[in-house]
C-alpha positions as CSV (number, residue, x, y, z in Angstrom):
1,X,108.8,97.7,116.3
2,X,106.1,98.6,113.7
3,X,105.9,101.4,111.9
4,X,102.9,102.4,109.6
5,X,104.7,103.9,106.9
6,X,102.2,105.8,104.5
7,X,101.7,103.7,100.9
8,X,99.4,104.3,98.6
9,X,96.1,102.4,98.5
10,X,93.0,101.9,96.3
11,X,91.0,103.2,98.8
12,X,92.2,106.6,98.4
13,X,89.7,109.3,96.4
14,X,91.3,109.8,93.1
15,X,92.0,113.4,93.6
16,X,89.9,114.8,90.3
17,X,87.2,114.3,92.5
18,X,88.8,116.9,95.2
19,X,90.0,119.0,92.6
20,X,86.5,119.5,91.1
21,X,84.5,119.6,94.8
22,X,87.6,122.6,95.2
23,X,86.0,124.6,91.8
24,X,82.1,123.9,92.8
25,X,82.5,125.1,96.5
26,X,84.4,127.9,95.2
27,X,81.6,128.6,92.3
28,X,79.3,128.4,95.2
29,X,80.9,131.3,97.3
30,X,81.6,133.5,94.2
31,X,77.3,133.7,94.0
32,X,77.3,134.4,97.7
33,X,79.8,137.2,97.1
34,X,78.3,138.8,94.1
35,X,74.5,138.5,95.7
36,X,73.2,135.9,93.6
37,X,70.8,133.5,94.6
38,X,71.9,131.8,98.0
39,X,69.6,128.9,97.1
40,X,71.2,128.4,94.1
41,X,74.9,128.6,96.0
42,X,73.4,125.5,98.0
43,X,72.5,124.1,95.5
44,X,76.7,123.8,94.2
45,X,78.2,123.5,97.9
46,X,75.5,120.4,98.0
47,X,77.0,119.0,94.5
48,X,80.4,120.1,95.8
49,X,80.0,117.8,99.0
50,X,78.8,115.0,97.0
51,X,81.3,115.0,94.4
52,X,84.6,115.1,97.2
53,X,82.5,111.8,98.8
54,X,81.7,109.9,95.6
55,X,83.4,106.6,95.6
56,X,84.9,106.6,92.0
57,X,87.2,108.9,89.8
58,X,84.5,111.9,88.4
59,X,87.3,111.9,85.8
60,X,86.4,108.6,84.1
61,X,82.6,109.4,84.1
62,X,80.4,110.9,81.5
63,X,77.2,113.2,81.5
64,X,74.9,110.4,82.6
65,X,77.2,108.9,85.1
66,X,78.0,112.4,86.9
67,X,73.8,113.2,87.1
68,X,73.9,110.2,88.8
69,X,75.8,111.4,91.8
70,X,73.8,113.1,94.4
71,X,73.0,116.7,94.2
72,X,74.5,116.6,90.8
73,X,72.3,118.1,88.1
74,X,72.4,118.4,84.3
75,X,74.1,121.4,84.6
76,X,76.4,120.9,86.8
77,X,77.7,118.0,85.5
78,X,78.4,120.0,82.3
79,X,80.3,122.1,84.1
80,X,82.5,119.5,85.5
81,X,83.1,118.2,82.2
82,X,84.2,121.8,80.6
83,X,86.5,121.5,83.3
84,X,87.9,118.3,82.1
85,X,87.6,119.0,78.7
86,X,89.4,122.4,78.7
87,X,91.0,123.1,82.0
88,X,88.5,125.3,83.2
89,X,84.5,126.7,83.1
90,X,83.3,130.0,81.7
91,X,81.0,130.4,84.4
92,X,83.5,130.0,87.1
93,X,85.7,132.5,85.0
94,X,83.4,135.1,84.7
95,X,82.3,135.3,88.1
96,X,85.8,135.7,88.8
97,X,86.6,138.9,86.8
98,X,83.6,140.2,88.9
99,X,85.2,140.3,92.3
100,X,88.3,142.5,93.2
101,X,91.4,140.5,94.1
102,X,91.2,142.0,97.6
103,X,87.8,140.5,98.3
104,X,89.1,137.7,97.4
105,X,92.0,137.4,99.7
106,X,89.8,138.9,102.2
107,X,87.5,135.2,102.1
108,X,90.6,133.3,102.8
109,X,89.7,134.2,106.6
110,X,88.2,131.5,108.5
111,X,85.6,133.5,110.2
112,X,84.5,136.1,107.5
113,X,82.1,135.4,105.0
114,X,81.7,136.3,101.6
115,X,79.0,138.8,101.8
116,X,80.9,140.5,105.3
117,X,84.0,140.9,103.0
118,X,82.6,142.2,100.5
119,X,80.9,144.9,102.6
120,X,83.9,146.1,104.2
121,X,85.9,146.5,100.8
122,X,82.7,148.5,99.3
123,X,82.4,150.5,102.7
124,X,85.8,151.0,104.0
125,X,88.6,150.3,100.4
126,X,89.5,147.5,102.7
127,X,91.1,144.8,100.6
128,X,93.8,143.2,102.6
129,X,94.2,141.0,106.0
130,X,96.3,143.5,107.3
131,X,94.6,146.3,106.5
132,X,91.4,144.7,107.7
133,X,93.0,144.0,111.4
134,X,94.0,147.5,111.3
135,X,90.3,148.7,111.3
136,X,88.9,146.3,113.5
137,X,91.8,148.2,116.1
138,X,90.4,151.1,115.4
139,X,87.0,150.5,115.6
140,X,85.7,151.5,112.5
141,X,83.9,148.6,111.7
142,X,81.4,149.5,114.3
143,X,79.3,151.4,112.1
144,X,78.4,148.8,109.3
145,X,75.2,147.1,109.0
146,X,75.8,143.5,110.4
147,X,78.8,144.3,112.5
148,X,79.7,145.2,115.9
149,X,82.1,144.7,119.2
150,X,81.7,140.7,118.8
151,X,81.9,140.5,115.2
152,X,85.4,142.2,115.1
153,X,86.5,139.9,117.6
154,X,85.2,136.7,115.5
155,X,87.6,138.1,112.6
156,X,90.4,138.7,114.7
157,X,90.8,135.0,115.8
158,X,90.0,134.2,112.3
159,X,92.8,136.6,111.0
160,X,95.1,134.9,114.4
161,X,94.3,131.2,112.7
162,X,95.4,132.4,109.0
163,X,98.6,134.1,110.1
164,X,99.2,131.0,112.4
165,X,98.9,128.6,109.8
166,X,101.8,130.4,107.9
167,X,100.8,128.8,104.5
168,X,100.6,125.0,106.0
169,X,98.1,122.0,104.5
170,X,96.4,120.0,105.9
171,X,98.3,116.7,106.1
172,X,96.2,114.9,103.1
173,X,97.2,117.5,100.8
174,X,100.8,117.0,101.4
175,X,100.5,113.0,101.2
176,X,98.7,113.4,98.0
177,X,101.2,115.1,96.2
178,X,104.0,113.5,97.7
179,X,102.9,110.2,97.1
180,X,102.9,111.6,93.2
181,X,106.2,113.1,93.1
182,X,107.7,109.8,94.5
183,X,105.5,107.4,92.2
184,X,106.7,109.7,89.1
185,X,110.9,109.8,90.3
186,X,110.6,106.2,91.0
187,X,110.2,105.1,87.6
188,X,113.3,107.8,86.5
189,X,115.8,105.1,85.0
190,X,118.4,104.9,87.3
191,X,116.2,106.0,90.5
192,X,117.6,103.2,93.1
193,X,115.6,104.9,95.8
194,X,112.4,107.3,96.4
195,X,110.8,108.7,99.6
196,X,109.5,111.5,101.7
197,X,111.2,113.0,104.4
198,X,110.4,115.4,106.7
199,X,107.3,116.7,109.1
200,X,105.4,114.6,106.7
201,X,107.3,111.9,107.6
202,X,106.6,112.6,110.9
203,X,102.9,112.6,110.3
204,X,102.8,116.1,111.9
205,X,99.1,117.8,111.6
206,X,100.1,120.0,108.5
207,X,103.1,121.0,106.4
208,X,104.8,123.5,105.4
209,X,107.3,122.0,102.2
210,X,107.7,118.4,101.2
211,X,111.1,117.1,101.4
212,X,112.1,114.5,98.8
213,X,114.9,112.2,98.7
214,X,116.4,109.9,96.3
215,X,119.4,107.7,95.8
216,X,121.2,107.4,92.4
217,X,124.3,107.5,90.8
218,X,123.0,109.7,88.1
219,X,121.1,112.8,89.5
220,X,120.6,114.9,86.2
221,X,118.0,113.0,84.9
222,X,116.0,113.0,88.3
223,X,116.5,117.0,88.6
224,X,115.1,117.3,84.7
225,X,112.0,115.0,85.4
226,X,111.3,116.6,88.6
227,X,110.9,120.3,87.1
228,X,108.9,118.8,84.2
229,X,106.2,117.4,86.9
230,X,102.5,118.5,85.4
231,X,101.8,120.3,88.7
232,X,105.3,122.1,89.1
233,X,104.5,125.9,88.2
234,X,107.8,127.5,88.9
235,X,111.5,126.0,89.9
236,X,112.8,128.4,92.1
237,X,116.1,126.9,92.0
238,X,118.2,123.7,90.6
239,X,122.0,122.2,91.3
240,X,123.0,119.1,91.3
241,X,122.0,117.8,94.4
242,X,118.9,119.6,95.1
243,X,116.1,121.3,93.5
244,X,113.2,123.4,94.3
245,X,109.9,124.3,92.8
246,X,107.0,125.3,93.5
247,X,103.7,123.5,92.9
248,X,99.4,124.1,92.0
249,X,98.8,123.1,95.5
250,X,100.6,126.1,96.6
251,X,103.4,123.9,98.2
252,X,107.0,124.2,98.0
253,X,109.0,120.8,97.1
254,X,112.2,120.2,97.9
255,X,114.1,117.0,95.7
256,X,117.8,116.0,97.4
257,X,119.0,113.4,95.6
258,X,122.0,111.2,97.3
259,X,124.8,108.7,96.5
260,X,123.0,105.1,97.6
261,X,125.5,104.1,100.0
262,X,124.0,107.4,101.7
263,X,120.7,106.6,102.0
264,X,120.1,105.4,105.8
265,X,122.2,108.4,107.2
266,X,120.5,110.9,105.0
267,X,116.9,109.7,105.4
268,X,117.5,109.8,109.2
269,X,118.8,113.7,108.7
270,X,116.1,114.5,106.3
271,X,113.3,113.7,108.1
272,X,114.6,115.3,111.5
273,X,113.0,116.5,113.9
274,X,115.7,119.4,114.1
275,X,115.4,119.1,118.1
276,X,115.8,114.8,117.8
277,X,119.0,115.6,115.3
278,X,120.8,117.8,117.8
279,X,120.1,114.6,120.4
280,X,121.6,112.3,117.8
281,X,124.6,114.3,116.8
282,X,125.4,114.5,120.8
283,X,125.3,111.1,121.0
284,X,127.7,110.8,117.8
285,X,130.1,112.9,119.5
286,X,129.7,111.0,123.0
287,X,130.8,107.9,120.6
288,X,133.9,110.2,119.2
289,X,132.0,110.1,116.2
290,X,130.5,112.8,113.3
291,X,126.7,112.2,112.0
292,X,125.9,114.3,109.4
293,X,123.6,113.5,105.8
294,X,126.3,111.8,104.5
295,X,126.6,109.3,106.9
296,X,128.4,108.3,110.3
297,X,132.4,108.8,110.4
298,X,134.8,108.8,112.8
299,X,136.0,111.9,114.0
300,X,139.7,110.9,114.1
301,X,140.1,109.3,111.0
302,X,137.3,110.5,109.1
303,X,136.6,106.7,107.8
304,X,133.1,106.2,106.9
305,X,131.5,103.7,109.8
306,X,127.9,103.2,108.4
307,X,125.3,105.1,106.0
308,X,123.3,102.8,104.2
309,X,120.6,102.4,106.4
310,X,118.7,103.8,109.4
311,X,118.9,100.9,111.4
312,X,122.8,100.4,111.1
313,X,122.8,104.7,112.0
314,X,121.0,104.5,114.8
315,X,122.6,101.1,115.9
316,X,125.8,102.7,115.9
317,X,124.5,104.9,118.0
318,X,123.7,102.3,120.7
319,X,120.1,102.9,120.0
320,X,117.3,100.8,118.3
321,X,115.7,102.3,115.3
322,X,113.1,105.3,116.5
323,X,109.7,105.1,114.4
324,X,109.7,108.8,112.3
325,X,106.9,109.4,114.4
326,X,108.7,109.6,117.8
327,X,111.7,111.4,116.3
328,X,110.2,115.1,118.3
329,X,112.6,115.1,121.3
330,X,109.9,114.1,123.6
331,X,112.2,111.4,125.2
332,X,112.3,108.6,122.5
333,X,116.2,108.8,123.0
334,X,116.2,108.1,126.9
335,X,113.6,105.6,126.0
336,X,115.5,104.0,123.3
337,X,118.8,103.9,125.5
338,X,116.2,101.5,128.3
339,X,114.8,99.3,125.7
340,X,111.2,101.1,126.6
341,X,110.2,102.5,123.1
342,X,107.0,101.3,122.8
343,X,105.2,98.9,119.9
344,X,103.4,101.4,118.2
345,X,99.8,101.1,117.0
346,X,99.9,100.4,113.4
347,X,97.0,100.6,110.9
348,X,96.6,97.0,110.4
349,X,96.1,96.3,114.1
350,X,92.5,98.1,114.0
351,X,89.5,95.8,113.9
352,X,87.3,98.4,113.3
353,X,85.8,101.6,113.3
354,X,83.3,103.0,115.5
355,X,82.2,106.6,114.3
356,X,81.0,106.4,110.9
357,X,77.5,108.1,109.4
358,X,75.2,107.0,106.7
359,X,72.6,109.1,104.1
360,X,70.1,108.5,107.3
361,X,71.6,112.2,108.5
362,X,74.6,114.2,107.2
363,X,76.7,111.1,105.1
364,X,76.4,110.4,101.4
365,X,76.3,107.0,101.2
366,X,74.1,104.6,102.1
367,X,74.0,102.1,105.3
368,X,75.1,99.1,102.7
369,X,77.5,100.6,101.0
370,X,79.6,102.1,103.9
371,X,79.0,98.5,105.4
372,X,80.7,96.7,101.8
373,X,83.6,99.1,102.2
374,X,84.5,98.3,105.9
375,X,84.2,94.8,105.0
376,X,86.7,95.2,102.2
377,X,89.2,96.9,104.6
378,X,89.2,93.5,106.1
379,X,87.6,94.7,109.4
380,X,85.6,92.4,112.2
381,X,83.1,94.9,113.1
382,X,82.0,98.4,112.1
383,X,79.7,100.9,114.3
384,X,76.9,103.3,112.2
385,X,76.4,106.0,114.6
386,X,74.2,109.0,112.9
387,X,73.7,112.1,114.6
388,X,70.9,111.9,117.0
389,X,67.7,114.8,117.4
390,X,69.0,117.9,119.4
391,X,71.0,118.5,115.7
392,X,67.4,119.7,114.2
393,X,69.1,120.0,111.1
394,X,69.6,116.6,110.7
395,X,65.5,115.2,111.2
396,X,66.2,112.4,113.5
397,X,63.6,110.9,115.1
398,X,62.9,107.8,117.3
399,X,61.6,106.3,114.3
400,X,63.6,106.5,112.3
401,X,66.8,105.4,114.4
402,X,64.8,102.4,115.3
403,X,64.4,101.5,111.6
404,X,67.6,101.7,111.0
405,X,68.0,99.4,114.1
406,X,65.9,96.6,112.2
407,X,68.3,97.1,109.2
408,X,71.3,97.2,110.9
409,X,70.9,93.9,112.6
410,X,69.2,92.3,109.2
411,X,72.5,92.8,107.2
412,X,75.1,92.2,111.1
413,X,77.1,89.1,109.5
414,X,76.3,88.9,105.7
415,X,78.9,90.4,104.5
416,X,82.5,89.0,104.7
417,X,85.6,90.4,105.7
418,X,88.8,88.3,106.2
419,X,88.2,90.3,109.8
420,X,86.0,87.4,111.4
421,X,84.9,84.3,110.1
422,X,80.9,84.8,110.2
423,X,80.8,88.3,108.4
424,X,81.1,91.9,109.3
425,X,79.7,92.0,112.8
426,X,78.0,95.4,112.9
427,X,77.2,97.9,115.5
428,X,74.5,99.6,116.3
429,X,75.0,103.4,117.6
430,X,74.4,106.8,117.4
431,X,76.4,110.2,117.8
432,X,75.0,112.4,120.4
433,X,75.0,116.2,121.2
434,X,76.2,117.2,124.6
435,X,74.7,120.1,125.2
436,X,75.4,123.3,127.2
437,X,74.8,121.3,130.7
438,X,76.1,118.5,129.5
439,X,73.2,116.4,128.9
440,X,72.3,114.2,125.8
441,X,69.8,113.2,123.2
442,X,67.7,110.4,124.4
443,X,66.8,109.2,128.0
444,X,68.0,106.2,129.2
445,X,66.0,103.7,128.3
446,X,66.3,104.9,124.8
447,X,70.4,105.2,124.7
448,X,70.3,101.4,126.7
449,X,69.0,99.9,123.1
450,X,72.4,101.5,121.0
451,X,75.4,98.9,121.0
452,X,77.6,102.3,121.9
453,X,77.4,105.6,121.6
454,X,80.1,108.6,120.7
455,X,79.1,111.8,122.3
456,X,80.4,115.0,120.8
457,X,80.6,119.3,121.4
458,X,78.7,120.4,118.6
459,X,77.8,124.2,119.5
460,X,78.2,126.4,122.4
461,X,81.8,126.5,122.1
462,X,82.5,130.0,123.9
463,X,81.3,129.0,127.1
464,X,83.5,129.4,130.0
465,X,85.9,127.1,130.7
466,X,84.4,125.9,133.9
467,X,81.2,125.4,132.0
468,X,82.9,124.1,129.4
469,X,84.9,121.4,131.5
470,X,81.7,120.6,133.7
471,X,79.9,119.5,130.1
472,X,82.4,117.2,129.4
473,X,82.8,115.7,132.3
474,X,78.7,115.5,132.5
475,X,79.4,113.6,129.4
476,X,82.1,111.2,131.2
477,X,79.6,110.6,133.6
478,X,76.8,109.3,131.7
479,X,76.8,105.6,132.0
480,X,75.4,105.1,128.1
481,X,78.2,107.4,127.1
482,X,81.1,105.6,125.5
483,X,83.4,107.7,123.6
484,X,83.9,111.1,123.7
485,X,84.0,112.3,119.9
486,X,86.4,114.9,118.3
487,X,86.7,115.9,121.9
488,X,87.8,119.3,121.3
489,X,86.1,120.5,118.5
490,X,88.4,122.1,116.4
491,X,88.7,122.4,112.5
492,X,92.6,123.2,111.8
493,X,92.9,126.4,110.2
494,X,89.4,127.4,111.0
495,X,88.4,127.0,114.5
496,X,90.8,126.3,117.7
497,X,90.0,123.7,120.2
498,X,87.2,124.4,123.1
499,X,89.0,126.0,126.3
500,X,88.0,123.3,128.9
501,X,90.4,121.9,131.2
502,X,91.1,118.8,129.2
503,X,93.1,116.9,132.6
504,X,89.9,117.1,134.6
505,X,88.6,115.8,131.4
506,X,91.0,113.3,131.0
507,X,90.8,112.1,134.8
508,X,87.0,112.1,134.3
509,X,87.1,109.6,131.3
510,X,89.6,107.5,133.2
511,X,87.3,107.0,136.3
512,X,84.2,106.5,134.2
513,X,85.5,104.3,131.3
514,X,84.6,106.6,128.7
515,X,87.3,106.7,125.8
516,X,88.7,109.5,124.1
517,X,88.1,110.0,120.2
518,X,91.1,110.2,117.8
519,X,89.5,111.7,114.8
520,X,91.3,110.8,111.9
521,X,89.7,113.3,109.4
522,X,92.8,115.7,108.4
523,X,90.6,118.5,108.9
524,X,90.4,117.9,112.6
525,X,93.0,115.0,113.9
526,X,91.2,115.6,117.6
527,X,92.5,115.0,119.8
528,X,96.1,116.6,118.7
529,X,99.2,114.6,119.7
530,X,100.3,116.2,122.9
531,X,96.5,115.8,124.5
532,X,97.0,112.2,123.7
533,X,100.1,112.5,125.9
534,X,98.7,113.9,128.6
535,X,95.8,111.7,128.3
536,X,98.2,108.7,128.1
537,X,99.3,109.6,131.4
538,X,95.6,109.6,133.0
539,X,95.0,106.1,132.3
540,X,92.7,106.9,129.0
541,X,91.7,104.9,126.8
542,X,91.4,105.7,123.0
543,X,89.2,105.0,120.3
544,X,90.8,106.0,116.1
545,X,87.7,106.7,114.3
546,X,87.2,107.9,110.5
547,X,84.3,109.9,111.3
548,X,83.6,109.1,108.0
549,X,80.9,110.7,106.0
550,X,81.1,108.8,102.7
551,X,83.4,105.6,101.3
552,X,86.4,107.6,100.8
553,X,86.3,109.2,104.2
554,X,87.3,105.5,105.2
555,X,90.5,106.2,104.2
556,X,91.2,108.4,106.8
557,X,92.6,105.9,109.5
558,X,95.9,106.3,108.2
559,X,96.4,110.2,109.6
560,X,94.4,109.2,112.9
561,X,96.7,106.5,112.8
562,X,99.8,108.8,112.5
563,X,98.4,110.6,114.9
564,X,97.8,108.1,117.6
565,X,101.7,106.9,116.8
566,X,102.7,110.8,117.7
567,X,101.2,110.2,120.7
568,X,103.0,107.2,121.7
569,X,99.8,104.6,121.5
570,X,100.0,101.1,121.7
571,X,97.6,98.4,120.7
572,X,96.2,98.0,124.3
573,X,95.5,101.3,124.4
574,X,93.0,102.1,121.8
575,X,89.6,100.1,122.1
576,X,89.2,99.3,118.4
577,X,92.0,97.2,118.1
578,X,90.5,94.9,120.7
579,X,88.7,91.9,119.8
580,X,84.9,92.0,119.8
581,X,84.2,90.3,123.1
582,X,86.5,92.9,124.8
583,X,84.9,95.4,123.1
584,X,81.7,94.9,124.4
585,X,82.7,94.3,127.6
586,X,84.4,97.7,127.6
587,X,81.3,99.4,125.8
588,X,79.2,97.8,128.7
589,X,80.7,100.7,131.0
590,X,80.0,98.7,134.1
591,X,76.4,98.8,133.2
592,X,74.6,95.3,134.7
């Protein structure tokens, strides 16, 4: 049994670079707010973009190096450096002392922009969510410029996604900053132990705290170098075995620090599920036994039986050990007690990726460089698949696709990767729009010249879900179609999933051969763990993609991995573990 437990790896964007994309998208909606220039907002939400996708640490670069990332002027690059020189920028500061607090919270809704919340705070005094959803009940937004019946209804599901998100990150946020926190206790003298428990553990889609744990005989000096962390802003409360404070990324984090010879039993309580620990303390008492974070006793006796690791816990238990990913009460015990868990996907079994985009359309990078960096994640091959012409915005034309072709198969093999002997084999494709009927870009004997091709929902999303199923399964049905990408479209925290019937869906991609995208961008992780299930069940086959965008986005396989463990996945079932020559004959789609 495998389990990809999350390390840190070079790969991974240092996190200046998010922290300064953070302050230049947020410059760029403070000019939208106060009615500055909107081309001049583009012009920093365009810097802001290119700055979270560069491939190196903005920190380490100076006024020449940071013009020399796209979109990045002279004067923006001085403001990033005031920000690293001082902790701040002027500009970004006086902006802020323009707008009213209220406004501000009001922008935190996915669906209402700047210059909307704004009007409703001059208009109506409206400067909080609730008092907003309050209006909207009583119709009173009705009678501003720019609103009406359909607008209120937009900011009610955006106010429903905020509420539900109950103060949750996304999952990359979390691992960031608990990768930190363990990396700064580990080198605590006297630290014999450091990880991260809990739903991030688990890989779940976001969090809500971060649950440390570490094993010493000494716990003071843990507790003091935990609260002295540079991004710990409060400590909202310390003892001797556990501390809480509260950080800049508006997360809550939780150090428990244990005895060592408790370490296995409280790592397996720690990281829970709640609803797999009430299955495991049943099967404790089954066993005339008492599980708790201390470790496993016997209940007549009270002698300590084991605690020092998970495997001896769950042993005891007359169970193997359950990957942290399975640990949701979704039958991993039953399945552990038949010897059926299964071997779960692990990172290092993909091959490759096949949804990745280059500067040709919306990416940052070019096709060589995104083509270096899959090499040097050791893969065999690697698919470039662009966005194709029905996305205007993106100036695709035959053309240039075909050029792109010619380039494509120029560099296939030059350059190496401990993934295959003679070079990075890569993959020409294309991402296409399915539109409202269902249809696609090209015609066929345009698509028949792509080695595969993803095919995504890009607009249209409140069709009926009749309409909305019949498109995708349209999709399915085209014989050039070969995955179906982020197949239901949603952005966590901003935008729920389409409302199709995803079985007829996932019975469609089973009888055609299409597979079924697991993007592994945090923001989307589509589709979500208990589609995969369901999907699982269908006969589907999968396909963990980066959807990457720049370098960095590369990274990304390791939540799409997660994700694809949640879901119970295998090897066999996701295509871009396979090697090439199955592949391609999967690609072919029973094409002649």
């Amino acid at each position: 049994m495998r389990w990809c437990e999350a390390v840190k790896y070079s790969e991974v964007v240092a996190r200046s670079n998010d922290e300064v994309a953070a302050l230049l998208q947020e410059y760029a909606d403070l000019i939208s707010i106060t009615g500055g220039d909107a081309f001049r907002a583009r012009v920093y939400e365009k810097a802001a973009r290119a700055v979270g996708g560069h491939h190196a640490d903005v920190s380490a670069l100076d006024l020449k190096g940071l013009q020399e990332i796209a979109n990045v002027g002279k004067s923006i690059a001085q403001k990033v450096l005031e920000y690293f020189d001082t902790g701040s920028v002027s500009a970004v500061e006086e902006l802020r002392a323009k707008i009213p607090a209220g406004v501000r919270r009001l922008t935190a809704i996915p669906t209402l922009g700047p210059k909307k919340a704004l009007t409703v705070y001059e208009e109506l005094g409206i400067s909080s969510v609730e008092e907003l959803a309050e209006a909207i009940q009583q119709e009173r937004l009705r009678d501003l410029k720019g609103f009406g019946p359909k607008t209120e209804e937009n900011i009610l599901h955006g106010i429903e996604l905020l509420q539900s998100s109950g103060g949750r990150v996304q999952l990359d946020v979390a691992m960031g900053l608990a990768e930190d926190v363990v990396g700064a206790l580990t080198e605590v003298p006297g630290c014999e132990r450091c990880a991260y428990a809990g739903s991030l553990r688990r890989v779940r889609e976001t969090i809500g705290d971060i649950d440390i744990l570490a094993a010493s005989t000494k716990p003071a000096p843990l507790m003091r170098a935990f609260t002295r962390l540079p991004y710990v802003t409060e400590v909202i409360g310390t003892g001797e075995k556990k501390t809480s404070v509260r950080t800049t990324k508006g997360l809550n984090v939780d150090l428990r620090v244990v005895p060592p010879d408790s370490w296995g039993a409280a790592l397996q309580y720690f990281t829970g599920s709640k609803a797999h620990n009430i299955r495991t303390r049943e099967r404790a008492v089954h066993h005339k036994l008492k599980l708790s974070e201390y470790g496993l006793f016997d209940v007549e006796t009270g002698e300590k039986i084991v605690s020092e690791t998970e495997e001896e816990v769950y042993a005891r238990l007359g169970l193997p050990w359950i990957p942290p990913t399975l640990r949701e009460d979704r039958g991993e015990i039953e399945a552990g007690l038949r010897d059926e868990l299964p071997d779960l996907v692990a990172e290092s079994d993909l091959r490759g990726d096949l949804h990745t985009h280059t500067d040709l359309t919306d990416g940052l990078a070019p096709l060589e460089e995104m083509a270096e960096a899959a090499a040097a994640r050791g893969y065999a091959y690697y698919a470039i698949t662009d966005h194709a012409p029905d996305m205007a915005m993106q100036r695709m034309t035959d053309e240039r696709m075909l050029a792109q072709r010619a380039r494509v198969r120029e560099l296939d093999g030059t350059y190496p990767t401990r993934g295959r002997r003679g070079g990075l084999r890569l993959l020409h494709g294309t991402e296409l729009n399915i539109g409202p009927d269902g249809e696609v870009d090209w015609p066929d004997d345009f698509l028949a010249g792509f080695d595969l091709c993803v095919a995504s929902v890009h607009s249209h999303f409140n069709q009926t879900r009749d309409a909305l199923t019949r498109r995708l399964v349209r999709a399915c049905e085209n014989p050039y179609v070969n995955i179906i990408g982020h197949p239901t479209t949603r952005i966590l925290g901003k935008r729920p999933g389409i409302d199709a019937d995803l079985d007829a869906v996932f019975a469609a991609c089973a009888r055609t051969g299409t597979a079924l995208e697991i993007n592994a961008h945090p923001d989307r992780l589509d589709l979500r763990d208990e589609d995969i299930l369901r999907a699982r069940r269908h006969g589907v086959r999968f396909a963990v993609n980066s959807d990457a965008h720049a370098v960095p986005h590369l990274g990304n396989m390791r939540y799409g991995i997660g994700t694809a463990q949640r879901g119970w996945l295998t090897p066999a079932d996701v295509i871009n573990t396979w090697p090439e020559r199955r592949l391609r004959t999967f690609l072919r789609k029973g094409r002649s």
